[in-house]
PLY file of the C-alpha trace (Angstrom):
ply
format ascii 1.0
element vertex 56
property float x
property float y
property float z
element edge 55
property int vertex1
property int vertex2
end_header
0.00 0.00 0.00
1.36 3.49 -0.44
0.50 6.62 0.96
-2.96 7.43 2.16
-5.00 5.14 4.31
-8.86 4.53 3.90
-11.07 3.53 6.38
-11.67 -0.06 4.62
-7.67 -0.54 4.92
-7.34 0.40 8.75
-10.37 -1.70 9.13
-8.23 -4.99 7.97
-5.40 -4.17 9.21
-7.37 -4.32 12.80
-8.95 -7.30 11.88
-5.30 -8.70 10.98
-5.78 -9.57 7.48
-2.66 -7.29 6.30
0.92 -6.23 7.45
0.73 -3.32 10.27
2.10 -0.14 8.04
4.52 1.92 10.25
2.89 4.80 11.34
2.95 8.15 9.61
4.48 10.75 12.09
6.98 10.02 14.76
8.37 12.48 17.60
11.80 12.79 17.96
11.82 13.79 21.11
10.38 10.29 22.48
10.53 8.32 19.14
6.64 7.43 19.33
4.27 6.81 16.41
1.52 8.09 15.33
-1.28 7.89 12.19
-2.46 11.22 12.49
-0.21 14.84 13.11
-0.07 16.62 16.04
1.88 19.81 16.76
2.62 18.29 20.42
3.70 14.93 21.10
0.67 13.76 23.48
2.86 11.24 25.12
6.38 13.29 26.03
5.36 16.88 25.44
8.04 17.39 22.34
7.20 20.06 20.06
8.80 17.87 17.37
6.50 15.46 15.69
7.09 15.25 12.04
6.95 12.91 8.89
8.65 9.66 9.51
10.90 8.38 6.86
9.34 5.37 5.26
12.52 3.77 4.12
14.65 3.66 7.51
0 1
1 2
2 3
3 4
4 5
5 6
6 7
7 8
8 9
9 10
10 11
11 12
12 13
13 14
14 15
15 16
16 17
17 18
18 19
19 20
20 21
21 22
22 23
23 24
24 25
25 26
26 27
27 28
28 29
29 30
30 31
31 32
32 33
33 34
34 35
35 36
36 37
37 38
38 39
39 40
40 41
41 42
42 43
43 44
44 45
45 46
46 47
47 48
48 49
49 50
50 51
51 52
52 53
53 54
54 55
């Protein structure tokens, strides 16, 4: 799969049917993951939560 996720896609991958994708954003602060962006890590407070790299 590339790029954008539609509801039918999260749906399977809940269910288990397909490979987990890695998540979209990641803070570099505490290295969490997220699907959606936020301009403040909600887990460590890091003002740093950007794109993550897809190929590292």
């Amino acid at each position: 799969m590339g790029g954008r996720s539609t509801p039918l896609s999260r749906l399977k991958r809940l269910a288990g049917l397909t490979k987990p994708e890695p998540p979209s954003y990641r803070c570099h602060g505490c290295q969490a993951g997220f699907e959606v962006q936020y301009h403040v890590c909600p887990d460590c407070g890091s003002y740093t939560v950007e794109r993550a790299e897809r190929g590292a």
